[in-house]
DRENDRENDO-68510 format. One record per atom (N, C-alpha, C): residue in one letter; x, y, z. Coordinates in steps of 0.05 Angstrom, whole numbers, always signed. Example, Ala and Ser with C-alpha at 12.3 -4.5 7.8 and 13.67 -1.06 7.14 Angstrom:
<rec resn="a" u="+264" v="-114" w="+156"/>
<rec resn="a" u="+246" v="-90" w="+156"/>
<rec resn="a" u="+264" v="-66" w="+156"/>
<rec resn="s" u="+257" v="-45" w="+142"/>
<rec resn="s" u="+273" v="-21" w="+143"/>
<rec resn="s" u="+258" v="+1" w="+157"/>
//
This chain:
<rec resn="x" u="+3216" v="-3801" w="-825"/>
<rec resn="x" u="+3207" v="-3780" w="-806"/>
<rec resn="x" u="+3214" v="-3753" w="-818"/>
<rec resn="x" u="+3193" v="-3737" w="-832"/>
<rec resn="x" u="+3202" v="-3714" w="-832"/>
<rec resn="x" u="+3187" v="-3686" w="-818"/>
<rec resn="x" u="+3177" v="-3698" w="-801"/>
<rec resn="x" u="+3167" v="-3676" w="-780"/>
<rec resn="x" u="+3185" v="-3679" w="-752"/>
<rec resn="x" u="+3194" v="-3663" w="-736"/>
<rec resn="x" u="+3200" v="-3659" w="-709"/>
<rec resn="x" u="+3181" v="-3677" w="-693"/>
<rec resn="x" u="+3189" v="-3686" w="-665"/>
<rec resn="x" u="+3169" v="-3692" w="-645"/>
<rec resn="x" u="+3171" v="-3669" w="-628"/>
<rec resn="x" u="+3134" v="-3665" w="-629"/>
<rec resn="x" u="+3136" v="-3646" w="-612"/>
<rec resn="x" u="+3126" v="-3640" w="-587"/>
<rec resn="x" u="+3129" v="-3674" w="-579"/>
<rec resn="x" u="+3133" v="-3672" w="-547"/>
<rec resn="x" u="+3163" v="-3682" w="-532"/>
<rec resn="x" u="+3183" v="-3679" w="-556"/>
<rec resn="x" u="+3203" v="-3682" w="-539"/>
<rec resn="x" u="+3203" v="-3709" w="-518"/>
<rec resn="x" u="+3215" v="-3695" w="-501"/>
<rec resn="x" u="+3228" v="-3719" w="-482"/>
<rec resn="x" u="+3209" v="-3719" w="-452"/>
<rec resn="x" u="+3191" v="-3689" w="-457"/>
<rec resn="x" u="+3171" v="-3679" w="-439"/>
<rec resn="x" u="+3157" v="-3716" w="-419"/>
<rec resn="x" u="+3143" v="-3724" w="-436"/>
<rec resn="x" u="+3129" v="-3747" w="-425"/>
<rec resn="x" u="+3135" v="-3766" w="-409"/>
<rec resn="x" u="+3172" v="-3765" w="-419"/>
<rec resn="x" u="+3189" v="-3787" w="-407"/>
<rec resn="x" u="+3190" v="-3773" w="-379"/>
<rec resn="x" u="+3196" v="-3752" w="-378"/>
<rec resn="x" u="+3203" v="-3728" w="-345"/>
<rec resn="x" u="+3173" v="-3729" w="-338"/>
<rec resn="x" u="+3155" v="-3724" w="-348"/>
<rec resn="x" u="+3137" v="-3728" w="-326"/>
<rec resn="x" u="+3115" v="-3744" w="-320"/>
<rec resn="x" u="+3128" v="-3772" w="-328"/>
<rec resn="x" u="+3115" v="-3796" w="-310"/>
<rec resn="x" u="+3131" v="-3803" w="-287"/>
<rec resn="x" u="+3152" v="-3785" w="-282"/>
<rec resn="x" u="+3170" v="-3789" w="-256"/>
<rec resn="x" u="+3166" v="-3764" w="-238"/>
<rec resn="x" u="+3166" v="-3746" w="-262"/>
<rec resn="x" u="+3167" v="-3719" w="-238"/>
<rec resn="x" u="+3143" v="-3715" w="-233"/>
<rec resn="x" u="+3124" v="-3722" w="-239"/>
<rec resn="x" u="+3101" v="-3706" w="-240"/>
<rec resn="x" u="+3083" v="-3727" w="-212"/>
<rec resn="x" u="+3089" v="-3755" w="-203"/>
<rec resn="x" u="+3094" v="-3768" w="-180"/>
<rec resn="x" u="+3110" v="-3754" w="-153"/>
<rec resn="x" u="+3119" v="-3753" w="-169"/>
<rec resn="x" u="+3141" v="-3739" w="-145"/>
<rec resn="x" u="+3131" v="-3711" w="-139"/>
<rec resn="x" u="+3124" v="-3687" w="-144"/>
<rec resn="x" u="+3114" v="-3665" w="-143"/>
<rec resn="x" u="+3094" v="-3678" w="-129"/>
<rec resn="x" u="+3073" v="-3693" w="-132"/>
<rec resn="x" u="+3044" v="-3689" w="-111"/>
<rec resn="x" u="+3065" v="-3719" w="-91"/>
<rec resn="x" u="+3069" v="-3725" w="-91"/>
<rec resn="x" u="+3081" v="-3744" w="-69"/>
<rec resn="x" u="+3102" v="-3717" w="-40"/>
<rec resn="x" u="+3117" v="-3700" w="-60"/>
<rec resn="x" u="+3124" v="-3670" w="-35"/>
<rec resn="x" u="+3104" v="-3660" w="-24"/>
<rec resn="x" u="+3086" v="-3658" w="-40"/>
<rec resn="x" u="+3061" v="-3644" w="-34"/>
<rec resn="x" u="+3041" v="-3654" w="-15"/>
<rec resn="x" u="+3043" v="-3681" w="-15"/>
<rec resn="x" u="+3018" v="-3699" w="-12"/>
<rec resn="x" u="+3037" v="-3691" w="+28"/>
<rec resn="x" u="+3069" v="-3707" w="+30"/>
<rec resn="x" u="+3092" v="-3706" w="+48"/>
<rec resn="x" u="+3087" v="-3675" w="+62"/>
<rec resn="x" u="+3086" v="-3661" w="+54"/>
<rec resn="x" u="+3095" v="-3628" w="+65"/>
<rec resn="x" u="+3063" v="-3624" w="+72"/>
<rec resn="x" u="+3046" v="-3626" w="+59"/>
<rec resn="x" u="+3018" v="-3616" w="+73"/>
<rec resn="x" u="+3014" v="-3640" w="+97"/>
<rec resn="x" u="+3026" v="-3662" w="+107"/>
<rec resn="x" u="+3010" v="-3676" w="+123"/>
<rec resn="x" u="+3037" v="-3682" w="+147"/>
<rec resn="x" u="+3063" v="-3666" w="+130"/>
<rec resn="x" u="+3084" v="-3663" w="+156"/>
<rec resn="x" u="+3080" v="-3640" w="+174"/>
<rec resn="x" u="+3056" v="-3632" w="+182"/>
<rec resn="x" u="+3057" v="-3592" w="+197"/>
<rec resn="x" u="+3077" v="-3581" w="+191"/>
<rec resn="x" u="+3096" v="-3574" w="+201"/>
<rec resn="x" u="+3118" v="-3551" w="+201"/>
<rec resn="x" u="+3145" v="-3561" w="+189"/>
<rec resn="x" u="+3154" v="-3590" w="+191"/>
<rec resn="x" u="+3176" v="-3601" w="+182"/>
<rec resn="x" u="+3178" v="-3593" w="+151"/>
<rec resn="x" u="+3179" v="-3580" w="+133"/>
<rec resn="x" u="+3181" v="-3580" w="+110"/>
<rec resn="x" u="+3174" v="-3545" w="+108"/>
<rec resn="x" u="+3165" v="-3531" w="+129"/>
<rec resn="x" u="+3170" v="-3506" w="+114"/>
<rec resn="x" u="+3189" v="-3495" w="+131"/>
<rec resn="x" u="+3192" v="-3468" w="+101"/>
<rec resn="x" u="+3219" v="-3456" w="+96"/>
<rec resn="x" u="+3210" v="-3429" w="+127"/>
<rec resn="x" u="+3195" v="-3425" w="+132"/>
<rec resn="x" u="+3181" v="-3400" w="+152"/>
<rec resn="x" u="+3157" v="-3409" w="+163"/>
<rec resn="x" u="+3148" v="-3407" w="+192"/>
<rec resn="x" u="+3132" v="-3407" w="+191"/>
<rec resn="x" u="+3125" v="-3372" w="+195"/>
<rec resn="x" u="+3141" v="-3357" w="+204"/>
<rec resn="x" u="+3133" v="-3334" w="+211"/>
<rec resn="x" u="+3123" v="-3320" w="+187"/>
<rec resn="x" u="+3140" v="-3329" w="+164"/>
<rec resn="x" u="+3135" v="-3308" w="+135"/>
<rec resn="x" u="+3114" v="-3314" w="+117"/>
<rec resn="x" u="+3094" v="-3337" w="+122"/>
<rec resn="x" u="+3083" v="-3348" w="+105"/>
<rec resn="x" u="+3062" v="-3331" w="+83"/>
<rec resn="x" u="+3065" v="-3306" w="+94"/>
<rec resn="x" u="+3054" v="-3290" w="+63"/>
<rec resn="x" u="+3069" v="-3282" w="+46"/>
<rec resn="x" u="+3089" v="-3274" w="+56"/>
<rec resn="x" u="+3110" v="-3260" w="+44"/>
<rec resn="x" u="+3118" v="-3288" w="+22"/>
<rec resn="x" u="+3128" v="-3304" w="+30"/>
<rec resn="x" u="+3132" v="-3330" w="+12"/>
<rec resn="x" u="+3114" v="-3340" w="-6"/>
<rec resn="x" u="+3082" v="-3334" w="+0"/>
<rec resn="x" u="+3060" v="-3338" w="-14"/>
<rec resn="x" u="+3061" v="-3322" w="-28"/>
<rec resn="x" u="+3056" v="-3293" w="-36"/>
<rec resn="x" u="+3051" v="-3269" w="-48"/>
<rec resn="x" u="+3087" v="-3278" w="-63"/>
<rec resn="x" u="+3103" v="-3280" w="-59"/>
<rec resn="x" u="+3131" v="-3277" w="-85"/>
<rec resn="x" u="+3129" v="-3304" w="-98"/>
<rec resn="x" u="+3121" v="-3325" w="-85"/>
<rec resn="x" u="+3105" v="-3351" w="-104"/>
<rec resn="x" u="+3091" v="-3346" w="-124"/>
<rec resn="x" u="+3071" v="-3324" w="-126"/>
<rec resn="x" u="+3049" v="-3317" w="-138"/>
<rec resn="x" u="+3066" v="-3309" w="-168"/>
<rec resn="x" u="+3079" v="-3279" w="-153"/>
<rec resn="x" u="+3092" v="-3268" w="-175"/>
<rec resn="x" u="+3113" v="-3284" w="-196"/>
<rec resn="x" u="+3126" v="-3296" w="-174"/>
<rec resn="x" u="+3135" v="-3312" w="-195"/>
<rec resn="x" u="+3129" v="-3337" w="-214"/>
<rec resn="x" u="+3110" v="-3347" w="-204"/>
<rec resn="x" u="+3090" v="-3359" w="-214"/>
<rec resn="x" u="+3077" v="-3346" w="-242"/>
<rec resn="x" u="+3066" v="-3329" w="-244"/>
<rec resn="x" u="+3058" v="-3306" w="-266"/>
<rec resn="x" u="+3086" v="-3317" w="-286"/>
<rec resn="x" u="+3101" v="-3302" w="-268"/>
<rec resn="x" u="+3128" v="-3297" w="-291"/>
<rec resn="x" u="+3141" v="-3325" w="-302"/>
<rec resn="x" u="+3139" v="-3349" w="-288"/>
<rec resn="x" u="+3137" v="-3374" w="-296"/>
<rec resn="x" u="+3120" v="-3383" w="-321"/>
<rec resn="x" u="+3096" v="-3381" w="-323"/>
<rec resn="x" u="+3084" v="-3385" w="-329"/>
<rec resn="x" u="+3078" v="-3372" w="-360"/>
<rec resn="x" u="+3093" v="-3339" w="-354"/>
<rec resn="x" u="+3087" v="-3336" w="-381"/>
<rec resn="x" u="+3105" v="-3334" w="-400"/>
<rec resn="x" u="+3125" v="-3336" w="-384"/>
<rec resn="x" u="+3153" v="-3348" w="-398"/>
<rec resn="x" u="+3149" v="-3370" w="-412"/>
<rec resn="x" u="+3136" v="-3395" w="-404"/>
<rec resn="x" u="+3127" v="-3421" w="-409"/>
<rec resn="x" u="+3110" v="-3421" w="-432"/>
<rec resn="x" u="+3093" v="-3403" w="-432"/>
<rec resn="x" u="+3071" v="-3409" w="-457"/>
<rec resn="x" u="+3079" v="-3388" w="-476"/>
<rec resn="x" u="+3101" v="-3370" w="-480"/>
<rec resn="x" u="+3107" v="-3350" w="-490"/>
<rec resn="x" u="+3126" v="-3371" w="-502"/>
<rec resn="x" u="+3152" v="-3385" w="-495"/>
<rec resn="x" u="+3168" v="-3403" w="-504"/>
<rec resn="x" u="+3146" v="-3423" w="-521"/>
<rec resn="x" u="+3128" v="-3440" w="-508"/>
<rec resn="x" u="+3114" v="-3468" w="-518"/>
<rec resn="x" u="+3104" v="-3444" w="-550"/>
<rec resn="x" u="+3090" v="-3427" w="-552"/>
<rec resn="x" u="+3082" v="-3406" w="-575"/>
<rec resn="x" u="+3105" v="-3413" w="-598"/>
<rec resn="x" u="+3132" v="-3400" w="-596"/>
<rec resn="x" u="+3148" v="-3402" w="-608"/>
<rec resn="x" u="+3153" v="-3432" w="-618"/>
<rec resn="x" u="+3158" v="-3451" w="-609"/>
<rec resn="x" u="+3163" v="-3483" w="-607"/>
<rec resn="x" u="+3139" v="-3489" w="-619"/>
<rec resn="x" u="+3112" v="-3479" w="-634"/>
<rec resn="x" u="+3102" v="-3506" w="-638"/>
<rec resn="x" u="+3102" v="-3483" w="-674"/>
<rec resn="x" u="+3106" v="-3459" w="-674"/>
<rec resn="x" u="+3108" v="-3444" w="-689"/>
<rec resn="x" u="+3130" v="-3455" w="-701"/>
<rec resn="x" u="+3163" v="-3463" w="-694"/>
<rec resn="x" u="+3181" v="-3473" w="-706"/>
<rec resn="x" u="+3174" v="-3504" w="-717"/>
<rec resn="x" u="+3164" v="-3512" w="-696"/>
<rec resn="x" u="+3156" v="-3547" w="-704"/>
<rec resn="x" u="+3131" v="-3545" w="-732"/>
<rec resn="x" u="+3124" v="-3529" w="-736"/>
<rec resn="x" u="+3101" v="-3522" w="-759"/>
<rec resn="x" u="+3111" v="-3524" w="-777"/>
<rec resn="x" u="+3136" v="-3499" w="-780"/>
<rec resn="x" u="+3145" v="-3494" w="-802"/>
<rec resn="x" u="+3179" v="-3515" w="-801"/>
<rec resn="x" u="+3183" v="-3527" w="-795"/>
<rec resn="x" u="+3210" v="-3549" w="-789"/>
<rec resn="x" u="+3232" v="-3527" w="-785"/>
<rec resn="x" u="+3235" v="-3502" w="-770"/>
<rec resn="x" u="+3252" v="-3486" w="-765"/>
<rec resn="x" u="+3267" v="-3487" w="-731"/>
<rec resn="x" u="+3290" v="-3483" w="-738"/>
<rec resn="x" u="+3308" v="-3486" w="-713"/>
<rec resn="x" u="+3297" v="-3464" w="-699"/>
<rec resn="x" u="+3296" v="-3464" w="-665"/>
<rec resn="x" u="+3288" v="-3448" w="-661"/>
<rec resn="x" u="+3307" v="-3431" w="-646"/>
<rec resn="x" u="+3325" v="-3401" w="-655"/>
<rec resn="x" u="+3353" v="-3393" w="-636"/>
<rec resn="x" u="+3352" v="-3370" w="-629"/>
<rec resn="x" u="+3323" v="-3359" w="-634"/>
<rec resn="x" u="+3325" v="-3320" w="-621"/>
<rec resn="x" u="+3302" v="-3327" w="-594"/>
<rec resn="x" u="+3300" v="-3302" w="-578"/>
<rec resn="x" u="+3281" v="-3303" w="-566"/>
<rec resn="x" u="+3285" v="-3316" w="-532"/>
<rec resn="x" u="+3276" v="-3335" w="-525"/>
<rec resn="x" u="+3289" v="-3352" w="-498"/>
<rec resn="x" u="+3300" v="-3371" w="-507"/>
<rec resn="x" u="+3303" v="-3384" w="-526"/>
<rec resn="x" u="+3325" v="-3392" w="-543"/>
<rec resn="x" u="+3352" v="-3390" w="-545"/>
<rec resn="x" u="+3349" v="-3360" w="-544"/>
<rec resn="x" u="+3379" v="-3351" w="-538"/>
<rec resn="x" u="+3393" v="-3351" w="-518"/>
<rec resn="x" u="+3375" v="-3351" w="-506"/>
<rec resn="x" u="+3388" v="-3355" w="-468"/>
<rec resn="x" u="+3391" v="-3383" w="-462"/>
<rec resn="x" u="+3380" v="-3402" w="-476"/>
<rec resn="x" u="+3393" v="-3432" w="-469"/>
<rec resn="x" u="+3376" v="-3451" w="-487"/>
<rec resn="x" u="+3396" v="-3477" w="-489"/>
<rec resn="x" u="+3379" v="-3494" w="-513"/>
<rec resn="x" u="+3349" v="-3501" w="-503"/>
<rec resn="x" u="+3336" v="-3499" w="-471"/>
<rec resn="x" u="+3318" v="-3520" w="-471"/>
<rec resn="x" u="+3303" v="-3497" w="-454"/>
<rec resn="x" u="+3289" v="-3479" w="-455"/>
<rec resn="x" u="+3275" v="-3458" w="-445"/>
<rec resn="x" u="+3246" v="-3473" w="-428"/>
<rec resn="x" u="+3241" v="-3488" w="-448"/>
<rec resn="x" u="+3213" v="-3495" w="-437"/>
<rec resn="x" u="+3221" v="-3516" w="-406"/>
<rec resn="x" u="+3238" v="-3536" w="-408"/>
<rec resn="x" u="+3239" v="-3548" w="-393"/>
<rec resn="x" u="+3255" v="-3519" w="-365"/>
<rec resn="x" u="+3270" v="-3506" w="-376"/>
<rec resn="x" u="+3289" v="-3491" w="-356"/>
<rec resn="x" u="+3259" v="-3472" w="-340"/>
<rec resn="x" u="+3243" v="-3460" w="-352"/>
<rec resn="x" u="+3226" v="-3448" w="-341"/>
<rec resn="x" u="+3208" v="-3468" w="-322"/>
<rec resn="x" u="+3198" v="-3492" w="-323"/>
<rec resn="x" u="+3192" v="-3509" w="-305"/>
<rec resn="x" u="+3206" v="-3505" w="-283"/>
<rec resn="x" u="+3239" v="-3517" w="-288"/>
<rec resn="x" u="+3245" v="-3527" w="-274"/>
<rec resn="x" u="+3261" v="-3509" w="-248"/>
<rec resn="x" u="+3270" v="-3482" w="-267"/>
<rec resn="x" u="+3281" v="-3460" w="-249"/>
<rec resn="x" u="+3260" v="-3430" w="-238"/>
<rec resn="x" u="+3232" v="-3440" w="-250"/>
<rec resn="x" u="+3221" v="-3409" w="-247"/>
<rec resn="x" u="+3191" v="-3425" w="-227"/>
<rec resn="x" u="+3176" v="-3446" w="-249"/>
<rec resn="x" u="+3147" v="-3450" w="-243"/>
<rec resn="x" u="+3157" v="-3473" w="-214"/>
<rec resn="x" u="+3169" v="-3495" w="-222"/>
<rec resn="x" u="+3167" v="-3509" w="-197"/>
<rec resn="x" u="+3179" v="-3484" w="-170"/>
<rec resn="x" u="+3196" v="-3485" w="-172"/>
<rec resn="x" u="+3210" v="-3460" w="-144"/>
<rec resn="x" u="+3178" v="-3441" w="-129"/>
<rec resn="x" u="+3171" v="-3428" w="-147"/>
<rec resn="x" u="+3146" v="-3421" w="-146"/>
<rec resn="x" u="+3125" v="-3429" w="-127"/>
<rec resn="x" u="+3117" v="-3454" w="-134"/>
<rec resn="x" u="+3101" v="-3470" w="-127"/>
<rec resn="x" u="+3104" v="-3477" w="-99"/>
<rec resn="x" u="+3138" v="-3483" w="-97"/>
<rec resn="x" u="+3142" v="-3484" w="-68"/>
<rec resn="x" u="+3142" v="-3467" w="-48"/>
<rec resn="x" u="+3151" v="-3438" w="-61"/>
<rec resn="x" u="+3148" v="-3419" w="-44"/>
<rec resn="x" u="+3119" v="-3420" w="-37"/>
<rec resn="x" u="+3098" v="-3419" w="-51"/>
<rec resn="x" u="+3073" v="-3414" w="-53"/>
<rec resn="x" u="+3059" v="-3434" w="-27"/>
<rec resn="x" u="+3062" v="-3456" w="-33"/>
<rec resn="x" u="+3067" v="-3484" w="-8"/>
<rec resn="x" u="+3076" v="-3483" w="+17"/>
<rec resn="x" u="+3098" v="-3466" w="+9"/>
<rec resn="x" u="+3125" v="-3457" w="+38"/>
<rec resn="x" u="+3132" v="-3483" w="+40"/>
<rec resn="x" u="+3143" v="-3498" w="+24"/>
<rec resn="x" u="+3155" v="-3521" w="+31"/>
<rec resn="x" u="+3184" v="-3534" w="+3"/>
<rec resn="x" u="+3198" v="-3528" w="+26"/>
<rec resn="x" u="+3222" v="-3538" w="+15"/>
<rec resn="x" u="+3235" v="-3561" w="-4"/>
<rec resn="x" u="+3217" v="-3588" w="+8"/>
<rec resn="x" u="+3204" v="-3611" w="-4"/>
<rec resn="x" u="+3196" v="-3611" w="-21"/>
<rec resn="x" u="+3182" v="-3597" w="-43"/>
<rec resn="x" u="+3171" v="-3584" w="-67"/>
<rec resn="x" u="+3195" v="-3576" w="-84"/>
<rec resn="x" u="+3212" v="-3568" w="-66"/>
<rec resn="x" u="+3238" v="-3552" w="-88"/>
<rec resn="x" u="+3260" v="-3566" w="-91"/>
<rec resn="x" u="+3254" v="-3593" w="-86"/>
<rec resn="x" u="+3267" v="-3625" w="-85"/>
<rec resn="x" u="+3262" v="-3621" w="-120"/>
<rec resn="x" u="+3242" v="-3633" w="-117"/>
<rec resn="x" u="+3232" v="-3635" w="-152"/>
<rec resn="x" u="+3245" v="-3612" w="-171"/>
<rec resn="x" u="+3253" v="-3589" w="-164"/>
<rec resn="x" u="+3272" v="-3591" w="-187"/>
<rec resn="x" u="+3295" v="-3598" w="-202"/>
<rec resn="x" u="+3310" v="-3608" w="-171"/>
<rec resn="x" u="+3326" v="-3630" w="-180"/>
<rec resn="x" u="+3323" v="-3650" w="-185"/>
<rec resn="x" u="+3308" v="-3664" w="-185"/>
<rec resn="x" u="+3300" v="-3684" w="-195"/>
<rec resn="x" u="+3283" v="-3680" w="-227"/>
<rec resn="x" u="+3278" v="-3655" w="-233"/>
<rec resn="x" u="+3270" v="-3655" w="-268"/>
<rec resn="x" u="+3295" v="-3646" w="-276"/>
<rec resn="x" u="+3309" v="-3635" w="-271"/>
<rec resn="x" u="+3342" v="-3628" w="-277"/>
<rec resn="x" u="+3355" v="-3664" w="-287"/>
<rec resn="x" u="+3352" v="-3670" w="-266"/>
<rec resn="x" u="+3367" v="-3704" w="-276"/>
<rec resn="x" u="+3359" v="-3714" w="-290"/>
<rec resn="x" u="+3334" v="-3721" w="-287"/>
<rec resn="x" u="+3324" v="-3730" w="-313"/>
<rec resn="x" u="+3327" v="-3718" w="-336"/>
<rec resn="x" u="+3316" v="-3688" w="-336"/>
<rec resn="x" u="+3324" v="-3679" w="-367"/>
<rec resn="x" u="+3347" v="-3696" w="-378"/>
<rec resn="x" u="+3373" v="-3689" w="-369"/>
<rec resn="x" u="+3403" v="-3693" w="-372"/>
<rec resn="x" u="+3391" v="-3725" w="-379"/>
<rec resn="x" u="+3379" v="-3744" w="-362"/>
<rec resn="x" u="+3391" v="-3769" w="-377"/>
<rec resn="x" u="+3367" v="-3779" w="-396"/>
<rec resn="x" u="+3350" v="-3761" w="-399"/>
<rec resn="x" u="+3330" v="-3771" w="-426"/>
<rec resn="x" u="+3344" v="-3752" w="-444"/>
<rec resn="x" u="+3362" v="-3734" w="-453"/>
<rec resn="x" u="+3360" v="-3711" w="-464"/>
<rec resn="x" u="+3376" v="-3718" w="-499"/>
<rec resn="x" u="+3395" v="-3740" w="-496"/>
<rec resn="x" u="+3406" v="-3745" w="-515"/>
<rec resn="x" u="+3390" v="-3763" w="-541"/>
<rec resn="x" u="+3366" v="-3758" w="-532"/>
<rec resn="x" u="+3352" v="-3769" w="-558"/>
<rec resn="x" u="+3341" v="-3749" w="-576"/>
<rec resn="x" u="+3337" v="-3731" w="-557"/>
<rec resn="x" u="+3319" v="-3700" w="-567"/>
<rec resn="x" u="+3354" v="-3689" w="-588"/>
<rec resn="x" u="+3378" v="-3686" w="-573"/>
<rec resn="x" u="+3394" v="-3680" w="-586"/>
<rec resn="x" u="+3405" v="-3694" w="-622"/>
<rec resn="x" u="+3398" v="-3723" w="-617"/>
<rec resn="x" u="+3397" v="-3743" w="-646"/>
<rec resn="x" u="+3382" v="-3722" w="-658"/>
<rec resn="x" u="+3354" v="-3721" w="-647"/>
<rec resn="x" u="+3337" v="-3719" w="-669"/>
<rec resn="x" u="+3340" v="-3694" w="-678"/>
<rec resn="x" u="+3347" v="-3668" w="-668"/>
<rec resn="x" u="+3352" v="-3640" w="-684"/>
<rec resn="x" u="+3387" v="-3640" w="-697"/>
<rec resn="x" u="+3398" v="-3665" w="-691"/>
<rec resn="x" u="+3419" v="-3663" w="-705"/>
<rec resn="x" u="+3415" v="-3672" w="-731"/>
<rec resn="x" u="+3396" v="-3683" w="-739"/>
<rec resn="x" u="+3391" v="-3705" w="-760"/>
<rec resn="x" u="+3380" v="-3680" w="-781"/>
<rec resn="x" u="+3360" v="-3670" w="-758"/>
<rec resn="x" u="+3339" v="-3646" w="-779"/>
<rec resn="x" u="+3360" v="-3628" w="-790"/>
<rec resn="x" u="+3374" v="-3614" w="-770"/>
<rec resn="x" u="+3385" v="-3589" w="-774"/>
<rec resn="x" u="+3412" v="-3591" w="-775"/>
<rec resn="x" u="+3425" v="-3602" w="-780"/>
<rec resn="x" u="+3454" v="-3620" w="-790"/>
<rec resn="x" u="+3473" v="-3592" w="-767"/>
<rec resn="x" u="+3494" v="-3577" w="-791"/>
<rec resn="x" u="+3513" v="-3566" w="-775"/>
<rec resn="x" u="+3494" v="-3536" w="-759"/>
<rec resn="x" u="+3470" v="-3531" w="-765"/>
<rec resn="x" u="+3455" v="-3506" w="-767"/>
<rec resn="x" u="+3456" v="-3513" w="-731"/>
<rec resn="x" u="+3449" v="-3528" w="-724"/>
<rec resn="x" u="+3444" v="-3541" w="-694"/>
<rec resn="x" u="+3465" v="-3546" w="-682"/>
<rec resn="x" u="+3482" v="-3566" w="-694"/>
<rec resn="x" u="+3507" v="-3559" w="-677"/>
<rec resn="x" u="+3522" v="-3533" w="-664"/>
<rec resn="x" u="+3521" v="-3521" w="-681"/>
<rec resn="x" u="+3527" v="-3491" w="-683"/>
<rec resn="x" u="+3516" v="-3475" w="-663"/>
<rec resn="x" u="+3488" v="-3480" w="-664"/>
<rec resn="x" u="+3470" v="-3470" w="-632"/>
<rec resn="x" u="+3486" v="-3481" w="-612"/>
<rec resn="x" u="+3484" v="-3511" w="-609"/>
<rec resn="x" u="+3488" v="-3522" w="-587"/>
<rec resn="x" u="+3516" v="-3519" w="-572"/>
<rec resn="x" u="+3536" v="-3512" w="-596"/>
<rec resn="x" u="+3561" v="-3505" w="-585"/>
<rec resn="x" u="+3550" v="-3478" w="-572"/>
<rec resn="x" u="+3540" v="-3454" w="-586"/>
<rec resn="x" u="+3543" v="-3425" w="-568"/>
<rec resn="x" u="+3525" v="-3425" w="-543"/>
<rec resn="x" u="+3507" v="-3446" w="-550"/>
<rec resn="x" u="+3484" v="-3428" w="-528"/>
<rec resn="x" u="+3485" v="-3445" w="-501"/>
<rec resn="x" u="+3481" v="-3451" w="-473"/>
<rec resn="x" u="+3486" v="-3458" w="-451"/>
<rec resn="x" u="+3456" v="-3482" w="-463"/>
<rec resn="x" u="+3468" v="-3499" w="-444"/>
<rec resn="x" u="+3446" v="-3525" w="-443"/>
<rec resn="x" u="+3418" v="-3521" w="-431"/>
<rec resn="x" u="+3422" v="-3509" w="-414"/>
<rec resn="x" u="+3397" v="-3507" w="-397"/>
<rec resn="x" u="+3398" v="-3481" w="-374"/>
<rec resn="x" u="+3422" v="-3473" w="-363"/>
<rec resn="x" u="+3420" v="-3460" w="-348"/>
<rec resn="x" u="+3422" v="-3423" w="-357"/>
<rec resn="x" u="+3406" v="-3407" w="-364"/>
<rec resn="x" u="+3407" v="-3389" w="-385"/>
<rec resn="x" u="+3424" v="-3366" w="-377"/>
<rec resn="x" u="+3443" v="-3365" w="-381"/>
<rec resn="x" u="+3469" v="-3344" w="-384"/>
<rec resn="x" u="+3460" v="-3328" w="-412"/>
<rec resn="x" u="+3452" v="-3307" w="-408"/>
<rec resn="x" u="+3439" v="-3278" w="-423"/>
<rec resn="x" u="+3468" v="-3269" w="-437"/>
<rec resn="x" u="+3491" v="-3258" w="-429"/>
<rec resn="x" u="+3512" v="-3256" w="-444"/>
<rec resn="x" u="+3534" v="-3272" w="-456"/>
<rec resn="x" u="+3525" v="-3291" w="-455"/>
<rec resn="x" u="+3539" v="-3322" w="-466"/>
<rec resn="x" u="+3546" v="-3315" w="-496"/>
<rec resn="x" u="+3528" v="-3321" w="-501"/>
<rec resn="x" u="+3525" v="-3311" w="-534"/>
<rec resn="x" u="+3529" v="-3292" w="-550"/>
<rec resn="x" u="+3519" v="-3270" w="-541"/>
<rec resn="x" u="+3531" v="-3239" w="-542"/>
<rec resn="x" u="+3564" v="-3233" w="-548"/>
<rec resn="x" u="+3574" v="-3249" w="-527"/>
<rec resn="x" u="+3599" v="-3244" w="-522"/>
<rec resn="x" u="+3613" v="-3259" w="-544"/>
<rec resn="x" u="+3608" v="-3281" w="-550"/>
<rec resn="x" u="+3623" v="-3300" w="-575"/>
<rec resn="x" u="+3618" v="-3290" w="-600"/>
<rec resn="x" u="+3603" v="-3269" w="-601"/>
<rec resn="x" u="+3596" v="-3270" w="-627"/>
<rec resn="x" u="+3610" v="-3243" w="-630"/>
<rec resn="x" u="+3611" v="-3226" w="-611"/>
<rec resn="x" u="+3626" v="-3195" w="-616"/>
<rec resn="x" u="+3656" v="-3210" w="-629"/>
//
């Protein structure tokens, strides 16, 4: 093997989550009101879904850009949203685009599923870790000690390195 996989552990997370997301969905559109967060606010929750949605989104393909650019060239990938945590692509799913979605929905049930791609990441995740330890020997360890796993702490890194 001397190329990266570069779908990760992605496929494994969503033949579970990706059930589960239209199963909230399928639950919350056919429960009326049991599952939303307002009924009084429902624009206000729609319209900051939106935006953040945008900002989800381009976080996501702005990250996936970088990642298939490193997977090209077999380079670690540690500046950029990188820096802010080892697993950007999945963290933007799972903390920016799904949340989103629910607001957007107004349903709370929706914002289930990010706990549930959170767990799973964590218990598919140690294969994705073999394999960039193998590529990138101590260069990766090294990341993985400074930079947060998934939840992106902006001065984490900053600070260890002053």
């Amino acid at each position: 093997m001397n190329k990266l996989n570069a779908l990760g552990i992605g496929p494994k997370i969503a033949i579970i989550l990706l059930p589960w997301i239209a199963g909230s969905i399928i639950m919350s559109k056919t429960a009326d009101n049991f599952f939303k967060y307002s009924v009084k606010y429902t624009a206000i929750l729609h319209l900051a879904g939106i935006i953040l949605m945008v900002i989800g989104l381009v976080f996501y393909f702005a990250t996936a850009r970088m990642l298939l650019k490193g997977l090209k060239e077999t380079r670690l990938m540690i500046t950029g949203p990188y820096r802010l945590c080892q697993h950007p692509l999945y963290a933007s799913l799972v903390l920016i685009v799904i949340p989103a979605l629910s607001l957007i929905l107004n349903s709370w049930l929706v914002l289930t599923s990010s706990i549930v791609g959170i767990l799973l990441m964590k218990l598919f995740i140690k294969s994705e870790y073999r394999e960039l330890e193998k590529f990138f020997g101590e260069d990766y360890l090294k990341y993985k000690r400074e930079t947060p796993e998934f939840f992106p702490v902006p001065f984490k890194k900053s600070q260890k390195r002053s």
